[in-house]
C-alpha positions as CSV (number, residue, x, y, z in Angstrom):
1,X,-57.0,-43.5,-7.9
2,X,-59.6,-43.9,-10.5
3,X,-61.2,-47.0,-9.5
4,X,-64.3,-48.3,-7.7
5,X,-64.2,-48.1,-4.0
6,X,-64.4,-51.9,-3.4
7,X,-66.7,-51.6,-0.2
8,X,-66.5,-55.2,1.8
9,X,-68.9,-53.7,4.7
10,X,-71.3,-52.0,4.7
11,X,-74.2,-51.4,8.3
12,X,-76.6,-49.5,9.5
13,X,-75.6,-47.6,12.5
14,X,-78.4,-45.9,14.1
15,X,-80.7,-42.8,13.3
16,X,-82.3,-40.0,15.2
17,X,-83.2,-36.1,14.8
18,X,-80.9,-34.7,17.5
19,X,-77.0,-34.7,18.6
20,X,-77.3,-36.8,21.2
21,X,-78.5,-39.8,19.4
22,X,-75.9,-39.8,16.3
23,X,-72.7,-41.7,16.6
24,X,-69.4,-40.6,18.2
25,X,-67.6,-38.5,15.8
26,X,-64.4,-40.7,15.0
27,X,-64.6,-41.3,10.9
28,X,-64.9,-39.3,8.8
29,X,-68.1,-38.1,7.3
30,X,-70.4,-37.8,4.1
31,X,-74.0,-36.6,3.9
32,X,-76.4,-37.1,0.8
33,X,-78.9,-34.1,0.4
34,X,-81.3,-33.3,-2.1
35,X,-85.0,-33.7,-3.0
36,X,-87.6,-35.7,-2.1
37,X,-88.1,-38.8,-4.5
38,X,-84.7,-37.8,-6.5
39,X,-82.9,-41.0,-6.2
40,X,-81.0,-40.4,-2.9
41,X,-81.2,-43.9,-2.1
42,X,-80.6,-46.1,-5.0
43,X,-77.6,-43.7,-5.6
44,X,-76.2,-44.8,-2.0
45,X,-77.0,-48.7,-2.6
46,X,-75.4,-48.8,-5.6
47,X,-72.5,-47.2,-4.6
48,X,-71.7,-49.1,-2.0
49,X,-73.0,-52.4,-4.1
50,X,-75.9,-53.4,-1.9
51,X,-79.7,-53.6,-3.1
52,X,-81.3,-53.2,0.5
53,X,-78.9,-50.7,2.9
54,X,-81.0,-47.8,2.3
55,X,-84.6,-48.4,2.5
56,X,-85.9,-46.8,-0.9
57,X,-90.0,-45.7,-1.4
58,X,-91.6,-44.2,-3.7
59,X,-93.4,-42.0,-1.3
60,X,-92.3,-38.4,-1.0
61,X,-90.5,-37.6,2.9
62,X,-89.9,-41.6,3.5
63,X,-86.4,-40.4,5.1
64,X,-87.3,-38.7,8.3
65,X,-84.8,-38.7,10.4
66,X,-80.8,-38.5,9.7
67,X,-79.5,-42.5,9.4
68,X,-75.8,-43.7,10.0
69,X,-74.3,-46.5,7.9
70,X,-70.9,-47.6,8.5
71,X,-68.7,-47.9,5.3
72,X,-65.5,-50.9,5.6
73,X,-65.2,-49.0,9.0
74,X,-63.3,-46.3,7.6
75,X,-65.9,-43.5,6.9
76,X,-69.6,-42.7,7.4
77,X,-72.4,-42.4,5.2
78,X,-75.1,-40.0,6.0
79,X,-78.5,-40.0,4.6
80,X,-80.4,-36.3,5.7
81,X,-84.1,-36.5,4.9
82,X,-85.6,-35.5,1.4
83,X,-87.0,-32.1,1.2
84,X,-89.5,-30.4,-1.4
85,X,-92.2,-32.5,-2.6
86,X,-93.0,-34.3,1.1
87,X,-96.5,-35.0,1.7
88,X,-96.0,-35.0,5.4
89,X,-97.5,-33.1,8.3
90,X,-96.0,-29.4,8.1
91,X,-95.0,-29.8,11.6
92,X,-92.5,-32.2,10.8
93,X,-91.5,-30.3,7.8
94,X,-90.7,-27.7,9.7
95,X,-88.9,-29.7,12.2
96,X,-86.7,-30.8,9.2
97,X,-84.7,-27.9,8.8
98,X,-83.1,-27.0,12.0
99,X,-82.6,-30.8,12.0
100,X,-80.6,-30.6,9.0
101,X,-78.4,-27.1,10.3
102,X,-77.9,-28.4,13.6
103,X,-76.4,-31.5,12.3
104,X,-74.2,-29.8,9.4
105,X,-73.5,-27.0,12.2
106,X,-72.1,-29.9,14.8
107,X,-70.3,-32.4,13.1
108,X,-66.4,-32.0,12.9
109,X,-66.0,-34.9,10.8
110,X,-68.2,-34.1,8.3
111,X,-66.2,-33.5,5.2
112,X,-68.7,-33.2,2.8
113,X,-71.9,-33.2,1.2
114,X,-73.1,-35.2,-1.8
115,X,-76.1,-32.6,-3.3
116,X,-78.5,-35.6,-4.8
117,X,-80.0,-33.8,-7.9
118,X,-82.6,-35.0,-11.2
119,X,-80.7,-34.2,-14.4
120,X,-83.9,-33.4,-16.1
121,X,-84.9,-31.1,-13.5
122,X,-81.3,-29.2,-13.3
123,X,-80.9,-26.9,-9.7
124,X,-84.0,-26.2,-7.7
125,X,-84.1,-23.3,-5.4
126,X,-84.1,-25.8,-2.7
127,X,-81.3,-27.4,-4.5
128,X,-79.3,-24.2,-4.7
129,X,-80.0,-23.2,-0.7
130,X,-78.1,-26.8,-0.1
131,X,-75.2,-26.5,-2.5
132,X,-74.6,-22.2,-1.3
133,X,-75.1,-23.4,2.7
134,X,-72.4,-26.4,2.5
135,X,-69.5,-23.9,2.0
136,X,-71.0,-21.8,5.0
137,X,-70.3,-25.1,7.5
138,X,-67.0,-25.4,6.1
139,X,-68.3,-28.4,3.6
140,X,-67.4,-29.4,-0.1
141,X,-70.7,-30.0,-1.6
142,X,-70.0,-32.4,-4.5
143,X,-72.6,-32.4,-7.2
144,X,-74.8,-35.6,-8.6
145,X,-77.1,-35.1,-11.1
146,X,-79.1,-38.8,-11.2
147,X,-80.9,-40.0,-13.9
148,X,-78.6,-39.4,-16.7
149,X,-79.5,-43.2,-17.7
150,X,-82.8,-41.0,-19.2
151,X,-80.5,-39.2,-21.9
152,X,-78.6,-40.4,-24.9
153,X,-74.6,-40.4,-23.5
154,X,-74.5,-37.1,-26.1
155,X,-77.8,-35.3,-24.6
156,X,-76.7,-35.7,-21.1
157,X,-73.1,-34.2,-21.9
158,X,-75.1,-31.6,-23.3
159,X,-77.5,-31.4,-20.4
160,X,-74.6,-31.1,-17.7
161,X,-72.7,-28.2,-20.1
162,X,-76.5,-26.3,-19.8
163,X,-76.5,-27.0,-16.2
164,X,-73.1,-25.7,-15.3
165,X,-73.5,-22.8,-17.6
166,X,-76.2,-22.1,-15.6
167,X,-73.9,-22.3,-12.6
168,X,-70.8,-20.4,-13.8
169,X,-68.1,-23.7,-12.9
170,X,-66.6,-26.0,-15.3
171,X,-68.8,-28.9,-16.7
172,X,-66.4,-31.3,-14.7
173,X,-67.8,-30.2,-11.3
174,X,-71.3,-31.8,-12.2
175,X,-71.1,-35.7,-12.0
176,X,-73.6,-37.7,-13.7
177,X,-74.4,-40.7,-12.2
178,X,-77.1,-43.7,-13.3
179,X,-78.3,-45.6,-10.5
180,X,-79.8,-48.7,-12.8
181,X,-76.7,-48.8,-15.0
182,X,-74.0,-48.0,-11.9
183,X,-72.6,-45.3,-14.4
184,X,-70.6,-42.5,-12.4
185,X,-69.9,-44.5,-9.6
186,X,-65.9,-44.5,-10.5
187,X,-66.3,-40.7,-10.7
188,X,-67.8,-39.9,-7.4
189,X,-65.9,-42.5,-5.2
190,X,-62.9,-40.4,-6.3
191,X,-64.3,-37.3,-5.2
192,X,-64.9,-39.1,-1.9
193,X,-61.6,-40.4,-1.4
194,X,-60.2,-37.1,-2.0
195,X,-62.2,-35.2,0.7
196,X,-61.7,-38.7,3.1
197,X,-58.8,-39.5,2.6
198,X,-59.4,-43.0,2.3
């Protein structure tokens, strides 16, 4: 494979915060997780080449409810809502997790999740309760670190070998991606394609 996913169509679907408003289960599907503010949403717009899919902010918790995007109608996209650093009300907050579960928990298609991380931050303890609970719902997580555009090409080599050291897995399993430069894009559509089979 090893090539960029050319991606001719790419549509919002809908959004909501409970089963019965997310769309029929017929392609298959990828969630995006991680932290609030860690580039969730420039890493989906680039990926799929458009500037304006994903509404991006630079306010913490802007993503509060679970959006749909339709991808060259042959898989899903899923953007789950930012956790960690959210200045919203703690009632929504805590609405966020069971959210979250109940939508890993009922979604057959779902054949993965992308675990959106900083590469200067490494794995978070929220991080980490994301990557160990995708396995649990019979889920590959596949692991982004963003920002790698911030290191030297030989400092964020260096930075990934720290980080999956840290990990116990092979350097390989950590992708670096660079929204801004659209580095790592090649990398992670593979990894999608595999688990799609697209």
């Amino acid at each position: 494979m090893s090539a960029i996913y050319k991606v001719n169509k790419a549509e919002f679907m809908t959004s909501g915060t409970k089963p019965s408003h997310y769309p029929p289960t017929e392609l298959p599907e990828i969630a995006f997780g991680g932290a609030s503010n860690v580039g969730k949403s420039s890493l989906i717009n680039s990926l799929v080449g458009r500037t304006k899919l994903v509404k991006t902010s630079k306010t913490p918790g802007h993503t509060q409810t679970i959006n749909f995007f339709n991808i060259n109608d042959a898989m899903v996209f899923v953007d789950l809502p930012g956790y960690g650093f959210a200045k919203v009300p703690l009632s929504v907050k805590a609405a966020w997790g069971p959210m979250i579960e109940g939508y890993l928990a009922g979604r057959p298609t779902l054949r993965a999740m992308v675990c959106v991380m900083d590469l200067r931050r490494g794995v978070r303890d929220d991080d980490m309760m994301l990557i160990e609970s995708a396995p649990l719902f019979g889920i590959q997580p596949i692991l982004v670190f963003t920002k790698a555009d911030k290191y030297g090409r030989n400092a964020a080599q260096q930075r990934r070998r720290e980080i999956a050291k840290d990990l116990n897995c092979p350097p390989g399993e950590l992708l670096l991606y660079s929204s801004t430069k659209g580095e790592g894009g090649e990398a992670l559509w593979d990894r999608i394609r595999q688990v799609t089979g697209v």
